[in-house]
C-alpha positions, -999 to 999 in steps of 0.1 A, spaced: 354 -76 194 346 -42 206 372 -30 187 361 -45 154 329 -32 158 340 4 168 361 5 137 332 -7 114 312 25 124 339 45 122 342 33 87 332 58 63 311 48 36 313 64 2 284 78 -19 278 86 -50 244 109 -55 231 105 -86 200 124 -106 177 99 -120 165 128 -146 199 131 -163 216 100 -152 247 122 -142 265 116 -105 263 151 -91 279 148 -56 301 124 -39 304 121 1 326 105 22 301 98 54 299 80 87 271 52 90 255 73 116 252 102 88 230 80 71 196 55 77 197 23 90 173 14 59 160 31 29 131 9 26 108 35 31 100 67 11 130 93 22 135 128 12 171 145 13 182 180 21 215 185 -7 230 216 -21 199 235 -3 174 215 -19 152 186 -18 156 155 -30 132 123 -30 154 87 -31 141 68 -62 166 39 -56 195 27 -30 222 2 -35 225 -14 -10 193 -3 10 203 -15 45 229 1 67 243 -38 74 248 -37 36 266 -7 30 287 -3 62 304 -39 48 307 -25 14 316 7 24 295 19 -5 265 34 -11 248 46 -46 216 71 -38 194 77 -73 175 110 -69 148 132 -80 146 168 -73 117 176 -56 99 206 -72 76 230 -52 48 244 -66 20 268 -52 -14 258 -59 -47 271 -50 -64 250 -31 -100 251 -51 -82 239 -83 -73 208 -65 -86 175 -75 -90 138 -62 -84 109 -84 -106 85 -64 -145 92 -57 -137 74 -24 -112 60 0 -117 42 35 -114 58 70 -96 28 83 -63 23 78 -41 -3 94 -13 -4 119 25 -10 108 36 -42 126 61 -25 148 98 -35 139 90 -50 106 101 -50 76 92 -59 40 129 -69 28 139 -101 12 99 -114 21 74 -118 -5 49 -95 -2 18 -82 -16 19 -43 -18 -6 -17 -28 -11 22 -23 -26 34 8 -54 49 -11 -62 14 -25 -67 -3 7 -104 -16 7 -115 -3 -23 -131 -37 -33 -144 -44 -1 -159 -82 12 -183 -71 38 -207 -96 56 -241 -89 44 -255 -77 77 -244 -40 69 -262 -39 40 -278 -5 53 -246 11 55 -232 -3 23 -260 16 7 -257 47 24 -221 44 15 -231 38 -20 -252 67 -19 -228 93 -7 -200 82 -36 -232 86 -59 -236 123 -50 -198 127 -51 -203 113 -92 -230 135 -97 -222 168 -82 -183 165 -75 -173 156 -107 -153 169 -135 -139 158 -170 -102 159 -169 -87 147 -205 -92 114 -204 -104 104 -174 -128 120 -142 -116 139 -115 -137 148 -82 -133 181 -65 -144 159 -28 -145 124 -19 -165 106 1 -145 90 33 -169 59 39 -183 57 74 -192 31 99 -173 3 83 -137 7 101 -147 -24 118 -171 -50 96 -162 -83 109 -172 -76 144 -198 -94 148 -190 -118 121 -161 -144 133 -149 -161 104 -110 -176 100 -85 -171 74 -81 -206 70 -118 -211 64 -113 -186 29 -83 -204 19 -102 -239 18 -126 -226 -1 -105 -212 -24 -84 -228 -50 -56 -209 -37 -28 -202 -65 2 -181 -43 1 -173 -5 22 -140 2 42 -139 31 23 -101 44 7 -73 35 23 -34 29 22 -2 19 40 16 -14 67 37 2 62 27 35 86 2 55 74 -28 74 44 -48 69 7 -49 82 -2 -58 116 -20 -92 113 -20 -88 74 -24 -118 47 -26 -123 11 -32 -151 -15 -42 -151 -49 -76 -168 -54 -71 -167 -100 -45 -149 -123 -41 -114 -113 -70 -115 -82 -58 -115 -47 -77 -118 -19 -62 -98 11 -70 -84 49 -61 -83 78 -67 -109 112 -70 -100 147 -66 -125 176 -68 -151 147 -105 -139 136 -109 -117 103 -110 -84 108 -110 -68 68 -106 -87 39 -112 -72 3 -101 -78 -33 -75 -63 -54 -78 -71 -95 -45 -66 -116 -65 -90 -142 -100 -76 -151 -103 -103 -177 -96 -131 -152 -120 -115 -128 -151 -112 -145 -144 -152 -156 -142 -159 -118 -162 -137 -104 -193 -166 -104 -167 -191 -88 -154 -165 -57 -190 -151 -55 -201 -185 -47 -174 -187 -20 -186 -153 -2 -221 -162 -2 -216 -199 16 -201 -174 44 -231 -143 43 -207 -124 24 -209 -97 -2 -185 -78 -23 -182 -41 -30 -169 -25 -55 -166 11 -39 -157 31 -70 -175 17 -95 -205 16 -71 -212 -20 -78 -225 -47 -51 -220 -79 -60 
């Protein structure tokens, strides 16, 4: 048996580096599984032919995969590095949140359904309970003055030369002890996702959940020692949101709860 295994890591796998830009393969490698990642389900950069390169797409993405295969195909984009001044650097988002979750240690996002957003979209519709009201507001006041003096036209759309990082909301739920379970009663829950994650990122959220509540609305958090800890709204569906919005408002307020949206500066 030790043999066997031995020889399997001795095994050299072959790749094939391909540039996603032209299509073309523009190196081939003969290397050892230890050459390589156990997983590229995360974001990974690469060092080739003394530049940088950012993996778009692996075939297999696990080392399990390729080692049996003995073949691995690695899409690429060149990373280009630009000098910018720092003044003429611009946020796309008025505001983001100062907490952030822990990675469930170990985990991974592969094979599972899960429900994955950016990191700067975490808790940017935000379900708080309505006993920090004050803060919301002097939240909603801050992004305000970010709209109003931070603000720039850029083409299309508006670009903000700060952002507001929203303060003394890391933990809302604290005094507030309210179950998972209790939400997905209430709701007429159309898919439950088996976690929560991060674009680029491997592994899931510690503690983190996800259903969709309507077409294109999911309702997602996080739960600590079996209590809520964040919960918050993400909307692929405008449409179907404002035509539910009565129906999950009623849900919030039968548990003191309000909804924020942080961007557009609107409390429901």
């Amino acid at each position: 048996m030790f043999d066997k295994l031995k020889g399997l890591f001795n095994k050299k796998i072959h790749v094939r580096f391909i540039d996603v830009e032209t299509g073309n393969v523009f190196a081939v490698a003969d290397m050892l599984p230890g050459q390589l990642l156990k997983s590229f389900e995360a974001h990974t950069t690469m060092h080739l032919q003394d530049e940088d390169w950012e993996v778009v797409e692996a075939k297999p993405i696990t080392s399990d995969e390729f080692i049996k295969s003995g073949y691995l195909k690695l899409v690429l984009r060149k990373i280009e590095i630009k000098t910018v001044d720092p003044r003429e650097l611009l946020f796309s988002l008025p505001t983001i949140s100062n907490e952030l979750p822990p990675i469930q240690e170990g985990s991974t996002k592969l094979n599972k359904r899960v429900f994955e957003i950016r990191e700067d979209d975490w808790r940017q519709i935000d379900i708080i309970p309505e006993n920090n009201l004050e803060l919301i507001n002097e939240n909603l006041k801050a992004i305000k003055n970010i709209y109003e003096n931070c603000s720039i036209q850029n083409g299309d759309f508006i670009a903000f030369k700060e952002l507001h990082v929203r303060r003394g909301l890391d933990f809302p739920f604290e005094n507030h002890n309210i179950k998972k379970q209790i939400l997905m009663d209430e709701f007429k829950v159309n898919y439950i996702y088996e976690g929560v994650s991060f674009n680029g990122i491997a592994g899931v959220i510690e503690g983190g959940f996800a259903f969709e509540v309507c077409k294109g609305v999911v309702l997602y958090g996080r739960e600590v020692n079996k209590l809520v800890h964040s919960l918050s709204l993400y909307v692929k569906d405008e449409e179907s949101f404002e035509s539910n919005v009565d129906d999950i408002m009623e849900v919030l307020k039968s548990q003191k709860l309000c909804l924020v949206d942080w961007c557009r500066m609107k409390l429901y």
